[in-house]
C-alpha positions as CSV (number, residue, x, y, z in Angstrom):
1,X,2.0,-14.6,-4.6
2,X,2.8,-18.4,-5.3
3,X,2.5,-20.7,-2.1
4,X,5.6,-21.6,-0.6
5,X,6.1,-25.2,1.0
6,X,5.8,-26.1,3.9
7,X,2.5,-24.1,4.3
8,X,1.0,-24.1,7.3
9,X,-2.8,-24.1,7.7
10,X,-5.4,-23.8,10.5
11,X,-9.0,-23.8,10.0
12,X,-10.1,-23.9,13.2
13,X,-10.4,-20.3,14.6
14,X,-13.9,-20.2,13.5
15,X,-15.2,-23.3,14.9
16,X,-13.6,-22.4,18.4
17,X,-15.5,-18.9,17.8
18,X,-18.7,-20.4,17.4
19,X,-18.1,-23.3,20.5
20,X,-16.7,-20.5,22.8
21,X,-20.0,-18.5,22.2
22,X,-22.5,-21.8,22.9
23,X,-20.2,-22.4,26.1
24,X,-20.8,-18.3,26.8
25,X,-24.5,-18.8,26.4
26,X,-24.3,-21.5,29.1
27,X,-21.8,-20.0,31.7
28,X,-22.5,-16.7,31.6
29,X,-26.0,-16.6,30.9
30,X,-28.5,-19.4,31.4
31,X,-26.3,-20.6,34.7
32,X,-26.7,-17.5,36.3
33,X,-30.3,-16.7,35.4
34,X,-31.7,-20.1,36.8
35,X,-29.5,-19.6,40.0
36,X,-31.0,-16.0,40.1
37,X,-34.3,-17.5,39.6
38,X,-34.6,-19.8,41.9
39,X,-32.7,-17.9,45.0
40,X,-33.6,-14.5,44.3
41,X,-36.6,-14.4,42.6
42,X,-38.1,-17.6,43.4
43,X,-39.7,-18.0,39.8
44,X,-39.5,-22.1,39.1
45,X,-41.4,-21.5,35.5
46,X,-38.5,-18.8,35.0
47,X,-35.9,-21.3,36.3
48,X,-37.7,-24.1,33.7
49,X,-38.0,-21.5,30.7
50,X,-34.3,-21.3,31.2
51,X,-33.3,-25.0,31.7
52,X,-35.1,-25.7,28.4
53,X,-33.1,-23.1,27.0
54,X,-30.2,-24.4,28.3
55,X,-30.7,-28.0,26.8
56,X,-31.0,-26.3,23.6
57,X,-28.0,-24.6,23.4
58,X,-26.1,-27.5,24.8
59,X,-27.8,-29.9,21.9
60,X,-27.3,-27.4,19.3
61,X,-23.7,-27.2,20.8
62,X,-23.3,-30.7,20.7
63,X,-23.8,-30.6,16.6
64,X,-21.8,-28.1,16.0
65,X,-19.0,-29.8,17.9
66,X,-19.8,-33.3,15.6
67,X,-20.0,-31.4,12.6
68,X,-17.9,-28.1,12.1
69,X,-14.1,-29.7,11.2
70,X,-11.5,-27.7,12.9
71,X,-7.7,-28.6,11.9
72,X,-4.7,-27.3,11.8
73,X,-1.1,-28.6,9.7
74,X,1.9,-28.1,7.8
75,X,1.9,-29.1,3.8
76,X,5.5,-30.2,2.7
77,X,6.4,-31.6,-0.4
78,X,5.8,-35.2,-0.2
79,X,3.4,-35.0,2.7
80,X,0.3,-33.5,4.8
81,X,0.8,-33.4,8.5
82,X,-3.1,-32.2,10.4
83,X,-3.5,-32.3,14.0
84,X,-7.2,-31.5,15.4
85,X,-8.2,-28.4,17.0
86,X,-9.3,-28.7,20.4
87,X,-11.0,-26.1,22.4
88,X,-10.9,-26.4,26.4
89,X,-9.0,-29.7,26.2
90,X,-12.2,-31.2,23.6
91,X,-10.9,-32.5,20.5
92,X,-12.8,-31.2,17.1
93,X,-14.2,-33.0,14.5
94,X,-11.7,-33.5,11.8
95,X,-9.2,-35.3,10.1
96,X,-5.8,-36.4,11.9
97,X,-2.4,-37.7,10.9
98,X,0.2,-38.0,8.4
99,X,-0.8,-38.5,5.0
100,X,1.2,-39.1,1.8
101,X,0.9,-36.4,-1.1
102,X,0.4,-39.7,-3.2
103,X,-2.6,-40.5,-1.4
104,X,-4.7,-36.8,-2.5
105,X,-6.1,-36.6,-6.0
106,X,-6.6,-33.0,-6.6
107,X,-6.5,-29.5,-5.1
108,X,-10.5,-28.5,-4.9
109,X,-11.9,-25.3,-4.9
110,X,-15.7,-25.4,-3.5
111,X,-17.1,-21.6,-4.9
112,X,-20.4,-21.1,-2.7
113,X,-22.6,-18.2,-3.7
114,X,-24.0,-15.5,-1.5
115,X,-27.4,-16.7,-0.4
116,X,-30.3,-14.5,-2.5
117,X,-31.8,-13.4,1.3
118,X,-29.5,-11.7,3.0
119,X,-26.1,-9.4,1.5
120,X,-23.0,-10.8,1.6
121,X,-20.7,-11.8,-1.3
122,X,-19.3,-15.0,-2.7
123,X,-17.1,-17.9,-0.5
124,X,-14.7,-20.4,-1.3
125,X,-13.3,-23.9,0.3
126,X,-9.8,-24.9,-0.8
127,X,-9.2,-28.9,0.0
128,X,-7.4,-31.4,-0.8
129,X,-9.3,-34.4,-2.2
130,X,-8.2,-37.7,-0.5
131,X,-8.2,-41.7,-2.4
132,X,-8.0,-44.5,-1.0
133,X,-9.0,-44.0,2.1
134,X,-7.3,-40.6,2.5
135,X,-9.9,-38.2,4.2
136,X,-10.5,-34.9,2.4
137,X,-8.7,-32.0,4.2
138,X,-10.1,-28.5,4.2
139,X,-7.4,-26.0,3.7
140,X,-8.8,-22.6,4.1
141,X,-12.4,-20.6,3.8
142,X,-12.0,-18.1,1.9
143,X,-13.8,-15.1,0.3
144,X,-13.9,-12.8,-2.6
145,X,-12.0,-15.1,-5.4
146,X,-8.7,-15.7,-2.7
147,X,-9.6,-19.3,-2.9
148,X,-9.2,-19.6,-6.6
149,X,-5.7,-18.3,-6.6
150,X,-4.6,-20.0,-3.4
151,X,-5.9,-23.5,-5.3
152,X,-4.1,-23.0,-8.2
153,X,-1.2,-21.7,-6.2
154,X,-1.1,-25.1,-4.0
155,X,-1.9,-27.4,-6.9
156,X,1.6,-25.7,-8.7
157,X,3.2,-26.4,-5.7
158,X,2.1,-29.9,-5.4
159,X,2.2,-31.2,-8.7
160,X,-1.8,-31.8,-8.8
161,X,-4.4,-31.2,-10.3
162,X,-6.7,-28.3,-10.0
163,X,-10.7,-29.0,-9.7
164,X,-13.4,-25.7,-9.7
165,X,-16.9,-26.7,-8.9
166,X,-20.0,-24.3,-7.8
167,X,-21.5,-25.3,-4.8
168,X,-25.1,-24.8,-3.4
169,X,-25.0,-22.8,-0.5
């Protein structure tokens, strides 16, 4: 089914899923159990065990947060709208603003195969390569070949070229 403009996109449901999980850990877990520890049980090395664990999850939380690019926009004909995810009022890492369709070189399609330890199949990124200045823009994960149609779909659409490349996973 060819892409229809203005497409909307929104890759952030997955990096709020992975944020909302380290802020579960925190809240629901490791707050508790030192409280419990220290009022109930009155185990300070349990209390510690669990503060370090604690510190962990909030650093590991912390690069997630700097790393995983969460956006969400509206393609049109001429232009590239993306506003940043936030989760709990915290902006995500991304790209924001309005940005010419002049200023993006090509529609990329990143094809990531399944790692050779564990089962799984085969993964795609569609983005749109920025120049000049113009930051990349992810457009959708995708699985099982969907992001080989939906780049050459949105590179018809937009009048640009369409790039394939094999990544390492």
């Amino acid at each position: 089914m060819p892409v229809e403009l203005p497409y909307r996109f929104d890759t952030s449901p997955v990096v709020k899923l992975i944020l909302r999980g380290v802020v579960a850990l925190l809240l629901l877990v490791l707050v508790p159990g030192i409280m419990y520890s220290l009022l109930v049980s009155h185990s300070h090395a349990a209390a510690v065990q669990l503060l370090v664990s604690g510190l962990i999850a909030t650093y590991f939380g912390r690069l997630f947060l700097r790393n995983l690019e969460g956006s969400r926009g509206t393609i049109t004909a001429d232009a590239v709208a993306v506003e940043p995810g936030t989760l709990y009022g915290v902006r995500l890492h991304g790209p924001a603003g309005r940005f010419p369709l002049r200023d993006f070189s090509t529609v990329k399609v990143e094809r990531v195969p399944p790692p050779a330890w564990v089962e799984g199949g085969r993964h795609e990124r569609v983005s749109l390569v920025g120049t000049n200045g113009t930051p990349d823009i992810l457009i959708a994960p995708t699985s099982d070949d969907a992001g080989r149609a939906l780049g050459q779909d949105l590179a018809a659409a937009l009048g640009l070229p369409y790039q394939e490349e094999r990544v390492p996973y």
